[in-house]
Every structure is written in structure tokens, then in C-alpha cells.
C-alpha positions in Angstrom: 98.3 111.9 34.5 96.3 114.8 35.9 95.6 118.2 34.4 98.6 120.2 36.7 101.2 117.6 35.0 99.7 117.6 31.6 100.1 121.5 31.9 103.4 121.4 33.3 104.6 118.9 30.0 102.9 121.5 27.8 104.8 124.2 29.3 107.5 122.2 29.2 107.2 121.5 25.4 106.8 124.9 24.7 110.0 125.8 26.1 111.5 123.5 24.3 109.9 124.4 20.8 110.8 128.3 21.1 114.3 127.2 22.5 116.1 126.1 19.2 119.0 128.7 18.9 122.1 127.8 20.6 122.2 131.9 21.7 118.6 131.0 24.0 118.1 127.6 24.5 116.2 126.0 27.5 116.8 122.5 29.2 114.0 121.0 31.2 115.2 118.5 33.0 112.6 116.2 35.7 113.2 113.4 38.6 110.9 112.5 41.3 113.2 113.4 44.4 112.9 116.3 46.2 115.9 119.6 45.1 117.1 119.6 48.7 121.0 118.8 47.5 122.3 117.6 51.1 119.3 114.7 51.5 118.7 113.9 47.1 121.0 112.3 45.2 118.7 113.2 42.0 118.7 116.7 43.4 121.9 117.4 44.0 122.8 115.9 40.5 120.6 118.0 38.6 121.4 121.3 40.4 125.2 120.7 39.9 124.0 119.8 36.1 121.9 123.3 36.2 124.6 125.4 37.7 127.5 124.3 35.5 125.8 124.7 32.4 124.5 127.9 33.1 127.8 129.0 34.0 129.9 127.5 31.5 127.4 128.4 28.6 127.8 131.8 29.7 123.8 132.1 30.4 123.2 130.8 26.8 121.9 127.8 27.7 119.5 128.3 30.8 118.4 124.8 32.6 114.8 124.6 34.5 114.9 121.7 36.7 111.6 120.3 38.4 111.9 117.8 41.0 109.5 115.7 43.6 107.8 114.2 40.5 106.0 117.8 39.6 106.1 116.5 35.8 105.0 112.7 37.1 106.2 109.5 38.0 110.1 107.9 36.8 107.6 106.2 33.9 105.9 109.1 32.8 109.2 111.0 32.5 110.9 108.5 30.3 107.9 108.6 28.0 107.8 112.3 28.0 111.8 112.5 27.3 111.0 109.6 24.2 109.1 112.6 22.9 110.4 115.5 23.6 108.3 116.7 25.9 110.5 117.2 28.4 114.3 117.5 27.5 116.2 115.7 30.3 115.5 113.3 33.1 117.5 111.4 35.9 115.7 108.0 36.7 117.0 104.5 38.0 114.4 101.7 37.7 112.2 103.0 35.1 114.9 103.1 31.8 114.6 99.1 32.5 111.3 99.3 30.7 112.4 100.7 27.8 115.5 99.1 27.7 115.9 95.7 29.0 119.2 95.0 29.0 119.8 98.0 31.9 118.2 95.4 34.2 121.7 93.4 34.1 122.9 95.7 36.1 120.3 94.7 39.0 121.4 90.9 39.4 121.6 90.0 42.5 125.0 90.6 44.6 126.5 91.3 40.8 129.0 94.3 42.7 131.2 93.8 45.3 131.7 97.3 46.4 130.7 100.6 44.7 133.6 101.5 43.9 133.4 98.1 41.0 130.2 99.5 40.1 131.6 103.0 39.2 134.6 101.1 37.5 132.3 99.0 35.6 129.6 101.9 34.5 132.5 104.5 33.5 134.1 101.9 31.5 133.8 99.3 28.4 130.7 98.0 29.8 128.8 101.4 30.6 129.9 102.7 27.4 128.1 99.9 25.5 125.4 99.6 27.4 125.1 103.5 26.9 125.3 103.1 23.4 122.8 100.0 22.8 120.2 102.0 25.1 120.6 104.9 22.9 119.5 102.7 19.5 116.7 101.4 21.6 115.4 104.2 23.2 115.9 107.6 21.5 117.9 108.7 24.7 121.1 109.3 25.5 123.4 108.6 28.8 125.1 111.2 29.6 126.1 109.9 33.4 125.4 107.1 35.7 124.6 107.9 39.4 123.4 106.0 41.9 120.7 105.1 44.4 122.6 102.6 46.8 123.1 99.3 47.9 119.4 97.8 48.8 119.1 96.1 52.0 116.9 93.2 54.0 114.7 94.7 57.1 112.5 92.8 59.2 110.5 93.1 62.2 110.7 89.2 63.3 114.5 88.2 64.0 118.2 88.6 62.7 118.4 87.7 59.3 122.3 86.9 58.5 122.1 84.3 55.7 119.2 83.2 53.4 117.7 80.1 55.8 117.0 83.4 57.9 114.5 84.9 55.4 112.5 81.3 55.2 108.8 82.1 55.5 108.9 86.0 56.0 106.7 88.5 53.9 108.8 90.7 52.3 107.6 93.6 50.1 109.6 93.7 46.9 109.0 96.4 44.0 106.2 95.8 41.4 108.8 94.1 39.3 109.6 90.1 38.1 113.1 90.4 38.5 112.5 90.8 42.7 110.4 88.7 42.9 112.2 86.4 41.2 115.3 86.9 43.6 113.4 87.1 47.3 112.3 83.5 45.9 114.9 82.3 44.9 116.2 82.9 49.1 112.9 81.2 50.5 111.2 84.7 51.7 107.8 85.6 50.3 108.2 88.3 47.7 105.1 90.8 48.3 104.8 93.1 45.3 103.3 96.2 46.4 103.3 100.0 45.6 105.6 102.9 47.2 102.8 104.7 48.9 101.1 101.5 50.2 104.2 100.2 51.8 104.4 102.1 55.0 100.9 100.8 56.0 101.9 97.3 54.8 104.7 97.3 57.3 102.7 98.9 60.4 99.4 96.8 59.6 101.7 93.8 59.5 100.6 92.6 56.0 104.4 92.3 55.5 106.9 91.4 57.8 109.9 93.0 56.3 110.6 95.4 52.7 114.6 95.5 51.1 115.6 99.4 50.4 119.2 101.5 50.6 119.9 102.4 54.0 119.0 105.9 52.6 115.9 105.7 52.3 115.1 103.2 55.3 116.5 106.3 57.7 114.7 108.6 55.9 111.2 106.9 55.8 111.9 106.0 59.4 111.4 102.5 59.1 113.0 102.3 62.0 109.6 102.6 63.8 108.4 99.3 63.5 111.0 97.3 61.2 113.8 95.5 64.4 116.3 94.5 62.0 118.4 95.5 59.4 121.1 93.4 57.2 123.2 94.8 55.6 124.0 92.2 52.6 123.5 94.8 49.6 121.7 92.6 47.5 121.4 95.2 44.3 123.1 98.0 43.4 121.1 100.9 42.3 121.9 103.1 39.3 120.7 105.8 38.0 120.7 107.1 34.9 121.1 110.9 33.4 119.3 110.8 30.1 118.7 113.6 27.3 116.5 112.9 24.2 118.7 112.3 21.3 117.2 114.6 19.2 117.7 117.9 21.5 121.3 116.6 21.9 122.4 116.3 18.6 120.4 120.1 17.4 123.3 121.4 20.0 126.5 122.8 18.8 129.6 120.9 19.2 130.7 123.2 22.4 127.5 123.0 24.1 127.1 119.1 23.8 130.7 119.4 25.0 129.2 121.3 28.2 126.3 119.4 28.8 128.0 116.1 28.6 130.7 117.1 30.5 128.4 118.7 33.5 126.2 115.6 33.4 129.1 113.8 34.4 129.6 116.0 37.2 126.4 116.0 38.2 126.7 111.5 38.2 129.2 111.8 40.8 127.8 114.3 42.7 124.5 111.7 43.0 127.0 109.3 44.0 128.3 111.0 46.7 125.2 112.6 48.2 124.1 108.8 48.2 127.6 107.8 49.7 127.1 110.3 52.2 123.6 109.6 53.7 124.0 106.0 53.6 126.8 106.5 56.3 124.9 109.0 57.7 121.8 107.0 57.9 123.4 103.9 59.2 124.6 105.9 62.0 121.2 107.2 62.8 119.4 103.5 62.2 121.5 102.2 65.0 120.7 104.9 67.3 117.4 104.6 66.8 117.3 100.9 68.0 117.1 99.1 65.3 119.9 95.8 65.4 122.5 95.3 62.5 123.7 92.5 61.2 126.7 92.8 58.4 127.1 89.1 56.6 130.4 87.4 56.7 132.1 86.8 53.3 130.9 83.1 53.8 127.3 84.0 54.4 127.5 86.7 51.4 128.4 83.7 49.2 125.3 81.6 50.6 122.9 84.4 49.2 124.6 85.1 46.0 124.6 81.2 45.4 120.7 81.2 46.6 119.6 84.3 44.4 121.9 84.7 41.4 121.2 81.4 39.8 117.4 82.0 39.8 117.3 85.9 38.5 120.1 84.9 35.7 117.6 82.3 34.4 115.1 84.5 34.2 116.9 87.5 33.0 118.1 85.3 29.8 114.2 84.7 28.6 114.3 88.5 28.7 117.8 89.7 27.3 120.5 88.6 25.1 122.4 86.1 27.7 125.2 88.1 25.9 124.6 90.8 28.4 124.9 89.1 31.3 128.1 87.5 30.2 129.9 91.2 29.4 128.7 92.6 32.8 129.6 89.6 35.0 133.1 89.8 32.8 133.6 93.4 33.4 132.7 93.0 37.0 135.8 90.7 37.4 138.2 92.5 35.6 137.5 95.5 38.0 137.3 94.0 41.0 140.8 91.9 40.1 142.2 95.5 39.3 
């Protein structure tokens, strides 16, 4: 971490420290997405979160948010809310680390629709999974928001069921359980880095990368990727987290108004995410790039090619428990 973060944290810290009275106390919350509310999901979250609570609390409570990774990567900022250092973050892959069992949540076509996965996270399953990440972590969920459906894109041909993806390159996050999945569908899983992966595309050392339609518009990977499918392979979450500690010093009305903000603030995320991914798939097809939405029947090819594989390996890695009470609530909501 370089020296402008490591300040930032000790600033940060120092907030916190001298913020113990529930008549002044200061809530620094961090995410790595820029503030602008009508493009960030993270942004507009935590600015909902910020004016709520300032508002409710009466200016008690005063919340200093700092987004576009100022205090550093999703990592770092779990790590520094384990210890205090910072007292809130909002991250989505990241709380896997530390916390296995999130990564459930990222089988492969595991939600139908969003509107499952917003049954299924405000529920039984979200509140348990809340709960068991708590014990584990040291931090609390106060909210689930979300980051989107991921898509397939490609610069080679239409890809509408897995024999489509055999042989292409496809750059897949820095984690097992992607690679695992892209295959499982007879693509090459390419593990590389965030900054490194529009060069990878353009250089041609990929052929195709899997993102929301969010951030595909806003990355304009329509510049050199021809095709997009739309078969929503993972469903995104993101997590609104406060260290446990810092929660529990609060009076019983201010928990009440942080929690209930933070909740707030999760659907807010889900919205603004809502609203650019049907702003951006608007904008990816005027920009030339060709669409291809799966039928049901192809949908089921994928899920049968990718869901086996990532299960198998999720259960050397979680309790097998886990998968069973997600995959359970997932049916109850989608049969309600």
C-alpha cells in the first residue's frame, strides 16, 4: 500500500479513535467505485447511506465516505475494516476471502432473475449467511447490493450455447472458482488482472473477457469485443459491511439508523445497477456490437456444462451444507 493510502487509513483511524461518543461520532466508510451516484452502484449506495444518517442522527453521527479506491483495493479495505481502521466498506468479490461460504452465491447460473436473488439475500438464507460471516469475520452485513448479471463477449463469432465458447481465450478474474466454470464450458479461462485486461483484449492475447453489461458499456468494450451474450452466468453481490466492534459501541437508536439506512442504501446499489445495465445494453447495441439472448433450452445447456464442475469444487472449499441451503432457498423463491 503506498504512503498517500497508509496516511489516508491513519487519518481514518484517528477519526475513529476520537469519535467514541454517540453526541460526535464519525463513520468512514470506503469502496473502489467512483461517488458519481447516476453511473456507481457503490456510490450511490454509500451517499444515500451518508445522507440518511446524517439526517436522521440529527448531525450526531457525521459519515466521511471515500470512493475510487482512495483508501485501496476491495482487499485492503476488508482488512482495514477487520481492524478498525476504517469503519465501513461496500465490496462484492473480496468478503469471499475472508469468508468462503459468500462464494455460494457465485455458482454458476444459481439465479434465475434478480428479483430471486433479492428474495433469496433479504431472506432465511441472507440472514444466515449474514450471521455465519459475522462469526467469521468480525463484520457485520448490514445490506446486500449488487454488481449485475456477468456476461460472455467475444471478438470471434456468436456465442449462444457452450459448444460456442470451445477453444476461445477468455479472461476470467484471478480467482479458482472462474476458472473452474469457463472450463467446465470448453473456453480457455485466462486469469488476468483489471488494469491488464483492456490491452489483453486489443493485443489479442484474449479473445473474449465475461463482465455485467455495466461495466462492458462503460469500459467501452465495444471497441474491439463483436459479440455479446447475454446468458448471466453469475450474479454479483455486494456486500455493505461495518466492523462489529464500532457497531455494537453504538447506542440502540443509532444502530437502529445505520442499519436501517444501510438497507437503503443496498437497494439504491441495486437500482443504479438495474438502471445502467438497461441503459448500457441500449448503448452496446448502438454501438455495433451483436446480441445474442439464449433460449431457455440453451440456458439449461450452460448451467448443465458449468454447475456441475464449480459445485465440486466449491464443496473441497465449504461446508456442501451451504450450497444445499442456497440452491433450496433459490427454489422456494423462484416457485413463489
Amino acid at each position: 500500500m503506498n504512503f498517500s493510502k497508509k496516511l489516508m487509513l491513519g487519518l481514518a483511524t484517528a477519526s475513529i479513535a476520537t469519535a467514541a461518543t454517540a453526541a460526535d461520532i464519525t463513520l468512514t466508510v470506503g469502496h473502489v467505485d467512483p461517488q458519481e451516484w447516476s453511473t456507481s452502484k457503490k456510490g450511490a449506495a454509500t451517499e444515500v447511506f451518508k445522507n440518511l444518517v446524517e439526517a436522521e442522527s440529527g448531525g450526531r453521527i457525521e459519515v466521511n465516505v471515500y470512493p475510487s479506491g482512495q483508501l485501496g483495493g476491495e482487499t485492503d479495505l476488508v482488512q482495514s475494516a477487520q481492524e478498525g481502521m476504517i469503519s465501513m466498506t461496500m465490496v462484492s468479490g473480496a468478503f469471499a476471502k475472508v469468508c468462503k461460504e459468500a462464494s455460494v452465491l457465485e455458482i454458476p447460473y444459481l439465479f434465475p432473475s434478480a428479483p430471486v436473488a433479492w428474495e433469496v439475500l433479504d431472506g432465511e438464507f441472507g440472514k444466515a449467511l449474514s450471521k455465519h460471516c459475522l462469526e467469521q469475520t468480525g463484520l457485520r452485513t448490514l445490506a446486500y447490493g449488487e454488481t449485475g448479471f456477468r456476461n460472455f463477449t467475444n471478438s470471434k463469432r456468436p456465442v449462444a450455447e457452450p459448444a460456442d465458447l470451445e477453444g476461445l481465450k477468455i479472461r476470467v478474474m484471478t480467482l479458482p472458482l472462474y476458472v473452474e466454470m469457463v472450463k467446465a464450458m470448453g473456453a480457455e479461462p485466462t486469469p488476468i488482472a483489471w488494469p491488464e485486461v483492456p490491452s489483453a483484449l486489443t493485443t489479442g492475447v484474449v479473445d473474449g473477457q465475461e463482465n455485467p453489461v455495466s461495466v462492458i458499456d462503460a469500459n467501452k468494450f465495444y471497441e474491439f469485443q463483436k459479440y455479446l451474450t447475454l446468458d448471466g452466468h453469475v450474479y454479483g453481490t455486494d456486500f455493505f459491511l461495518i466492523n462489529e466492534d464500532l457497531y455494537q459501541s453504538l447506542d440502540q437508536a443509532d444502530q437502529e439508523i445505520v442499519a436501517r439506512a444501510a438497507k437503503v442504501a443496498g437497494t439504491m446499489g441495486r437500482a443504479i445497477q438495474q438502471f445502467n445495465s438497461a441503459k448500457g445494453l441500449k448503448s452496446l447495441s448502438e454501438n455495433g456490437m451483436e446480441i445474442t439472448t439464449p433460449t431457455t433450452a440453451q440456458l439449461a445447456k450452460f448451467q448443465a456444462a458449468a454447475q456441475p464442475a464449480v459445485i465440486k469444487w466449491l464443496k473441497g472449499e465449504v461446508d456442501p451444507t451451504w450450497i444445499d441451503k442456497v440452491q433450496a432457498s433459490v427454489k422456494t423463491a423462484t416457485n413463489d
